[in-house]
C-alpha positions as CSV (number, residue, x, y, z in Angstrom):
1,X,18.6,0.4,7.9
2,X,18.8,-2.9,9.5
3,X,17.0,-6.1,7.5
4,X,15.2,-8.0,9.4
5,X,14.9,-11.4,9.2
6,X,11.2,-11.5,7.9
7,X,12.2,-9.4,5.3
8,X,15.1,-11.9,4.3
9,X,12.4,-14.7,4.3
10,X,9.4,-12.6,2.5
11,X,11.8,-12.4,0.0
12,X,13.5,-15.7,-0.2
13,X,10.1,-17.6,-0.4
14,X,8.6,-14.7,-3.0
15,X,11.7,-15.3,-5.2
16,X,10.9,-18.9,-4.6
17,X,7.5,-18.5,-5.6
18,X,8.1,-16.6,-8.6
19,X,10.8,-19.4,-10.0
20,X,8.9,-22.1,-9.4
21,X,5.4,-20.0,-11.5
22,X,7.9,-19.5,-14.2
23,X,9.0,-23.3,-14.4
24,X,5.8,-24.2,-14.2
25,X,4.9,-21.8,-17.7
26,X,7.6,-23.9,-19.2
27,X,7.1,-27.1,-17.8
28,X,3.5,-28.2,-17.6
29,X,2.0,-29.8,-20.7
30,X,-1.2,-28.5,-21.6
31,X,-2.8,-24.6,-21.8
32,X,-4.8,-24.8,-18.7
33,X,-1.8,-26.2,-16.3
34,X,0.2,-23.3,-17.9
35,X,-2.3,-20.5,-17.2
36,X,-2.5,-22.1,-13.4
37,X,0.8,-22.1,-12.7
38,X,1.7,-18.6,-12.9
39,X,-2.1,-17.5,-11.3
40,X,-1.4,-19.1,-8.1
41,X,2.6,-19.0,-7.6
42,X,3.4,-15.7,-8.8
43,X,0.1,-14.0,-7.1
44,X,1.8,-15.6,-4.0
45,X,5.2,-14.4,-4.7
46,X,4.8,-10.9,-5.5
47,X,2.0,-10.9,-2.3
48,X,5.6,-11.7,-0.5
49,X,7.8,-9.8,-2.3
50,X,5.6,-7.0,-1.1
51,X,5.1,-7.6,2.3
52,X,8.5,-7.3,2.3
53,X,8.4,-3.9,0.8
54,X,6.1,-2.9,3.0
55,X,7.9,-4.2,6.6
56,X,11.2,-2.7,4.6
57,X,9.5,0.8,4.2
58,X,7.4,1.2,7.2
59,X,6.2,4.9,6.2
60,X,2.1,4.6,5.8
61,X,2.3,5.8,2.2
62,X,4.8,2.8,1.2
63,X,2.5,0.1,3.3
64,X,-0.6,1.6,1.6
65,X,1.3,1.2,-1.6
66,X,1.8,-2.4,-1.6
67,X,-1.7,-3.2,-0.1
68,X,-3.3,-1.6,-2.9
69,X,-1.0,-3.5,-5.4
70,X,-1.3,-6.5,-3.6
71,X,-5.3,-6.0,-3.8
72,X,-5.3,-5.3,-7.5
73,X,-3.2,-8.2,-8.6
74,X,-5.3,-10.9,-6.2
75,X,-8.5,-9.4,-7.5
76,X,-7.2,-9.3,-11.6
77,X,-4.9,-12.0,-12.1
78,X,-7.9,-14.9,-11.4
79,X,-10.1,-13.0,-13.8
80,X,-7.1,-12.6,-16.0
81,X,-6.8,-16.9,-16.1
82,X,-10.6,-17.2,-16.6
83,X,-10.8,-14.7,-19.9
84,X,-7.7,-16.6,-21.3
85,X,-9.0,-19.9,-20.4
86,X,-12.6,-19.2,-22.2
């Protein structure tokens, strides 16, 4: 199959994304700017890694796939930083 050059990008800036959540687990100083960092960057991330997955796979079961996973991780991973952050 051919890669498109959205794919290459999706996953470029989702690698990106994901790098820069796990320097920021490492880097920030206190609890709270830990639990941020990885809530917001690596939701992003994987939302591009699988949008790349999905243009990648075009069958519906592959795209419907990702969606779901991409709904279930934006829906959890905020209420995943409140529990820890209470």
């Amino acid at each position: 199959m051919v890669t498109s050059v959205l794919e290459i990008v999706a996953v470029a800036l989702g690698a990106l994304f994901m790098f820069i959540a796990s320097l920021g687990v490492l880097r920030l100083s206190d609890f709270y700017a830990r639990i941020h960092a990885p809530t917001k960057a690596a939701t992003l991330g994987l939302a591009l890694l699988l949008v790349a997955f999905a243009l990648h796979v075009p069958e519906l079961t592959s795209v419907t796939k990702a969606a779901l996973a991409l709904l279930f991780i934006a829906a959890t991973a905020p209420v995943g930083a409140h529990i820890l952050s209470r």
